[in-house]
C-alpha positions in Angstrom: -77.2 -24.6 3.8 -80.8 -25.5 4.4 -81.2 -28.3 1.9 -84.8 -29.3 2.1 -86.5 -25.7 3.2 -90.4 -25.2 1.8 -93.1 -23.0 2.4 -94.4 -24.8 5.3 -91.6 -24.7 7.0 -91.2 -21.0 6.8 -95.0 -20.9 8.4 -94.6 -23.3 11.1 -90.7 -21.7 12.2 -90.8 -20.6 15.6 -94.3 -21.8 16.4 -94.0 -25.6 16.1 -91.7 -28.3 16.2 -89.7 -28.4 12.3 -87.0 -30.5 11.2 -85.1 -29.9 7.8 -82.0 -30.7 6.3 -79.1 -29.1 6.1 -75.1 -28.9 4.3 -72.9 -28.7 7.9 -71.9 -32.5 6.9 -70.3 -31.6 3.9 -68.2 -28.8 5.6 -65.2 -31.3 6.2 -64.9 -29.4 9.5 -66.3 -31.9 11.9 -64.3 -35.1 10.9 -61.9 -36.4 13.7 -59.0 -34.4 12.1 -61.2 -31.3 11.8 -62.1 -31.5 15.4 -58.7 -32.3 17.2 -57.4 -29.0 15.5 -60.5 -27.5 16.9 -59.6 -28.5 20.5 -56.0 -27.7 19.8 -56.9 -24.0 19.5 -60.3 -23.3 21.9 -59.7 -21.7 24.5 -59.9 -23.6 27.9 -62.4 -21.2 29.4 -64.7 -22.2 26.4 -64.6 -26.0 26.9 -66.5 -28.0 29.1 -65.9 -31.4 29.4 -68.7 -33.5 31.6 -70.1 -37.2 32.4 -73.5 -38.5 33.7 -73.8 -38.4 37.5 -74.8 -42.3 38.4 -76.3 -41.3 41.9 -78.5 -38.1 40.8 -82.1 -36.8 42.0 -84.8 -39.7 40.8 -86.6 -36.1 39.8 -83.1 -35.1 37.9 -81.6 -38.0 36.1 -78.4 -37.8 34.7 -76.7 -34.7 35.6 -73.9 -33.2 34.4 -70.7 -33.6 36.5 -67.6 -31.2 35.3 -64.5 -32.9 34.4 -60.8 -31.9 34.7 -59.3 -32.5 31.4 -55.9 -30.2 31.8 -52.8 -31.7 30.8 -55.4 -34.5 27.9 -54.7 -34.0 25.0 -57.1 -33.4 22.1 -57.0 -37.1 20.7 -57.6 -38.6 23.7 -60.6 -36.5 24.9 -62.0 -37.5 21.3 -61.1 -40.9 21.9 -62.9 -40.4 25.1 -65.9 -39.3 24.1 -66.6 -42.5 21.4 -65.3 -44.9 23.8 -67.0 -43.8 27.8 -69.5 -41.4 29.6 -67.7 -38.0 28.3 -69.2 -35.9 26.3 -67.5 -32.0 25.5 -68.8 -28.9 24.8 -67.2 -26.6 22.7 -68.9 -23.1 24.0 -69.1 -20.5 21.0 -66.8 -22.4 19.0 -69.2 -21.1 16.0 -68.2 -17.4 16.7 -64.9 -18.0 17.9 -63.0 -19.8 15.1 -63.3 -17.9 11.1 -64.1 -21.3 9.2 -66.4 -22.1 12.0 -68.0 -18.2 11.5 -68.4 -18.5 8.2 -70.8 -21.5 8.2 -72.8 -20.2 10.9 -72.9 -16.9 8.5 -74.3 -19.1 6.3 -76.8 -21.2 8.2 -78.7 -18.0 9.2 -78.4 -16.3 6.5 -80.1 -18.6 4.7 -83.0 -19.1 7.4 -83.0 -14.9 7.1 -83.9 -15.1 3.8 -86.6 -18.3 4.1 -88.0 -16.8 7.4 -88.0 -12.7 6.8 -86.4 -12.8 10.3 -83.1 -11.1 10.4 -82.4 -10.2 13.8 -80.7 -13.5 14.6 -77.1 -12.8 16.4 -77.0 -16.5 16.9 -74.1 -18.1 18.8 -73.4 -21.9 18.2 -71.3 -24.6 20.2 -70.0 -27.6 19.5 -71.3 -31.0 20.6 -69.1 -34.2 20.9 -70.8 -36.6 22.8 -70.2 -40.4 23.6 -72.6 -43.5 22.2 -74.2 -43.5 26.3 -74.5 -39.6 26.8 -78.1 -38.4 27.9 -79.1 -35.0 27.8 -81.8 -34.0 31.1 -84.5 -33.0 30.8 -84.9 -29.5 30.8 -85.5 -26.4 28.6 -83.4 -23.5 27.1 -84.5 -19.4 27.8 -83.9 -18.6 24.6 -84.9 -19.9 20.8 -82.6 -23.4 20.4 -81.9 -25.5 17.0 -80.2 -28.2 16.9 -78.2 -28.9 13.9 -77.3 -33.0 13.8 -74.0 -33.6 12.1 -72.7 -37.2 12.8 -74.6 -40.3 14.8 -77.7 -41.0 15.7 -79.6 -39.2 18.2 -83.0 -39.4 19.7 -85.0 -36.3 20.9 -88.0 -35.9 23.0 -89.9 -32.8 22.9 -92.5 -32.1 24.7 -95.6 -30.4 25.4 -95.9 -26.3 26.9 -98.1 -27.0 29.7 -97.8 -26.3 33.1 -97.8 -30.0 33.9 -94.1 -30.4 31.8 -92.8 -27.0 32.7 -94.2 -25.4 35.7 -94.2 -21.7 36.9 -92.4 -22.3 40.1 -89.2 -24.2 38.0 -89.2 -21.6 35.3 -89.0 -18.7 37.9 -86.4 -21.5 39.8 -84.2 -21.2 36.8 -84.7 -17.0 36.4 -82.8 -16.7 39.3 -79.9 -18.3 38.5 -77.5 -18.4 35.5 -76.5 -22.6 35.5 -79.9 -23.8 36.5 -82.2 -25.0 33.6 -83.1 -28.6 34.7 -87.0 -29.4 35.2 -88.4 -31.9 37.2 -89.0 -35.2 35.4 -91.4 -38.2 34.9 -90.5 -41.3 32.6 -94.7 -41.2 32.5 -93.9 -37.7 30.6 -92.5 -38.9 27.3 -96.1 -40.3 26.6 -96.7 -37.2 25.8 -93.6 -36.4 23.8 -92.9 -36.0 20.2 -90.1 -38.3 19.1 -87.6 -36.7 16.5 -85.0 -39.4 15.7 -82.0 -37.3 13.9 -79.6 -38.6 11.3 -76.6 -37.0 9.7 -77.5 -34.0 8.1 -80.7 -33.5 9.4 -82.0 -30.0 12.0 -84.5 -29.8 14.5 -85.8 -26.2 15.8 -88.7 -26.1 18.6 -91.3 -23.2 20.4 -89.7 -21.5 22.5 -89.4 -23.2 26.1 -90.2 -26.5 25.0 -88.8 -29.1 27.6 -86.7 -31.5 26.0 -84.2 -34.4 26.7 -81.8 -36.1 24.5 -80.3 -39.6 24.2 -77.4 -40.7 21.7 -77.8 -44.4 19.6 -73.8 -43.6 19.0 -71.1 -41.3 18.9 -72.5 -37.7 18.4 -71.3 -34.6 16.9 -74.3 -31.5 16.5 -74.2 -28.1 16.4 -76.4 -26.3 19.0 -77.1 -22.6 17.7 -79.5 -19.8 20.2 -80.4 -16.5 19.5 -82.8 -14.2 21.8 -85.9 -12.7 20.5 -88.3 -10.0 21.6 -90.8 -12.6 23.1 -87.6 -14.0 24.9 -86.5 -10.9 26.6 -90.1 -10.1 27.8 -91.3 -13.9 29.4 -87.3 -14.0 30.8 -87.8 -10.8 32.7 -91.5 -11.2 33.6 -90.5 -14.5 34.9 -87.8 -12.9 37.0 -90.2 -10.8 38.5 -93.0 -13.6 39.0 -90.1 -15.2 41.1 -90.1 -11.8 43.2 -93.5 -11.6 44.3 -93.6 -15.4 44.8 -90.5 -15.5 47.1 -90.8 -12.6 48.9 -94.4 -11.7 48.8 -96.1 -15.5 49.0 -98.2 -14.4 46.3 -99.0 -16.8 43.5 -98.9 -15.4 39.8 -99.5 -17.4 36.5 -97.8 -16.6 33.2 -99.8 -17.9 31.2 -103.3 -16.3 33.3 -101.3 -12.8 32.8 -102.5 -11.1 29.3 -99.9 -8.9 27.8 -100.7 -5.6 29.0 -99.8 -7.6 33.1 -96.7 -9.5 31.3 -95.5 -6.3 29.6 -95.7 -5.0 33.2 -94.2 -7.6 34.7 -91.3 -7.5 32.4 -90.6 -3.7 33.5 -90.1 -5.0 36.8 -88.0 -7.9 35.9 -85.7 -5.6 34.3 -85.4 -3.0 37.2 -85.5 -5.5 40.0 -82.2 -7.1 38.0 -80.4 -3.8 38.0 -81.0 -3.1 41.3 -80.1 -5.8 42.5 -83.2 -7.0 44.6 -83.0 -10.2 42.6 -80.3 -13.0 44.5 -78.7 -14.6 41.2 -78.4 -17.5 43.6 -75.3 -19.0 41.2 -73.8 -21.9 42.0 -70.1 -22.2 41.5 -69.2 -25.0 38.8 -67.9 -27.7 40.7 -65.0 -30.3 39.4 -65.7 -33.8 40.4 -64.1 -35.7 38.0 -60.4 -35.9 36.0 -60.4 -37.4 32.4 -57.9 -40.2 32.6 -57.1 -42.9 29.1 -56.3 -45.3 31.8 -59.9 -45.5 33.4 -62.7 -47.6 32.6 -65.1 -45.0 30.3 -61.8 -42.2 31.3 -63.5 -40.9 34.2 -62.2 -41.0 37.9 -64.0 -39.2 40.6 -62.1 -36.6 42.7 -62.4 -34.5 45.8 -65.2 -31.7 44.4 -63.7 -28.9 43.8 -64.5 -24.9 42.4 -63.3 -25.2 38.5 -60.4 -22.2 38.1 -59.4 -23.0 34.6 
């Protein structure tokens, strides 16, 4: 499954931005047909279906609106996505479905055996996306790859500092489950490092690393995570930095913390959480759209409302 894996790459996993190649292409189970019988069996729960907000925070471009897509059919929500602003999600749809399992199977058990890391327990979505979609900036809690399967897609990655990802929005997003969007700055992708993805090709990043994406076309990826060690501690420790910054007006620094404070920290995280001192402060998942074929780009605004399906 990993067509192009060397040495280096094994060194630099985990630590540094790497890109390799990879089979998922020659799966047959991401063509048009392969897809639409996807949908057909997903469960609803699993599927998001979203567009680009036109009037969003200058600070938050192009965020995610949730669409209504009951009563679509599969076709037409592919048709959809390579014809407007809609772009779907497929949540899990690499665990759920046993053809799907078995390539994931695959995937990381081949980066077990070039890494000598075996405690993945990854879970991997499905990405179909339209030629326009954009992906905010923002960054993931846990370790990301992306696995490029059809299109073209750019991706910015950029730099760990706090100037790109500060405290204060890390701890934002600690406290609550939807919330991973950062702050952004078109001056910021000076800084980036372009990775311009064809068919076939992977990208895995540090952990944290904001990121953005834009598509050149229609786009169909794979998006795999998996939590490590070094995940569960920063999560937690951030959790509890969010604590003593709320509630106590102190100001704490990951990265001025050494590891015997973040350990610490983490400790507190975790019993905070349990105890419920922490408000999850979640947002409900709001419906603002409905997918309609006879729409320009199939997207109507509607009267917001809580999604329930």
């Amino acid at each position: 499954m990993l067509t192009d894996w060397t040495t280096k790459h094994s060194e630099r996993f985990g630590e540094d931005i790497v890109t390799f190649g990879h089979g998922l292409v020659e799966s047959g189970l991401f063509t048009d047909e392969a897809l639409i019988e996807l949908m057909k069996k997903h469960p609803m729960e699993q599927m998001d279906v979203c567009s680009m907000s036109d009037d969003s925070d200058p600070a938050f471009p192009n965020q995610f609106m949730t669409g209504d897509f009951r009563g679509v059919d599969p076709k037409t929500l592919l048709d959809a996505a390579k014809a407007g602003r809609i772009f779907m999600n497929l949540r899990n749809a690499m665990n759920l479905h046993s053809e799907y399992k078995m390539l994931l199977d695959q995937m990381f058990g081949d980066l077990a055996k070039k890494t000598g890391f075996e405690s993945f327990k990854p879970k991997g979505s499905i990405l179909i996306s339209s030629p326009i979609s954009q992906t905010p900036y923002h960054f993931d809690k846990t370790q990301t790859i992306l696995w490029h399967v059809r299109g073209k897609k750019r991706m910015y990655i950029y730099p760990m500092t706090p100037e790109f990802i500060p405290d204060e929005a890390y701890e934002a997003t600690a406290v609550s489950y939807r919330v991973d969007d950062l702050p952004y700055d078109e001056t910021f992708d000076r800084a980036a490092q372009i990775c311009d993805l064809k068919p076939g090709e992977a990208v895995a990043w540090p952990l944290n690393a904001p990121h953005r994406v834009d598509n050149g076309s229609f786009c169909v990826s794979v998006t795999t995570e998996y939590s490590t060690r070094e995940c569960v501690i920063k999560n937690n420790n951030m959790l509890a930095n969010a604590a003593l910054r709320r509630g106590l007006g102190f100001k704490p620094s990951y990265d001025n913390d050494g590891e015997f404070k973040r350990m610490a920290k983490a400790g507190m995280g975790v019993v905070l959480r349990k105890v419920g001192y922490i408000d999850r402060n979640d947002t409900p998942d709001m419906v603002s759209f409905k997918v309609d074929p006879r729409a320009e780009g199939f997207v109507v605004r509607t009267e917001p409302f809580i999604r329930d399906f």
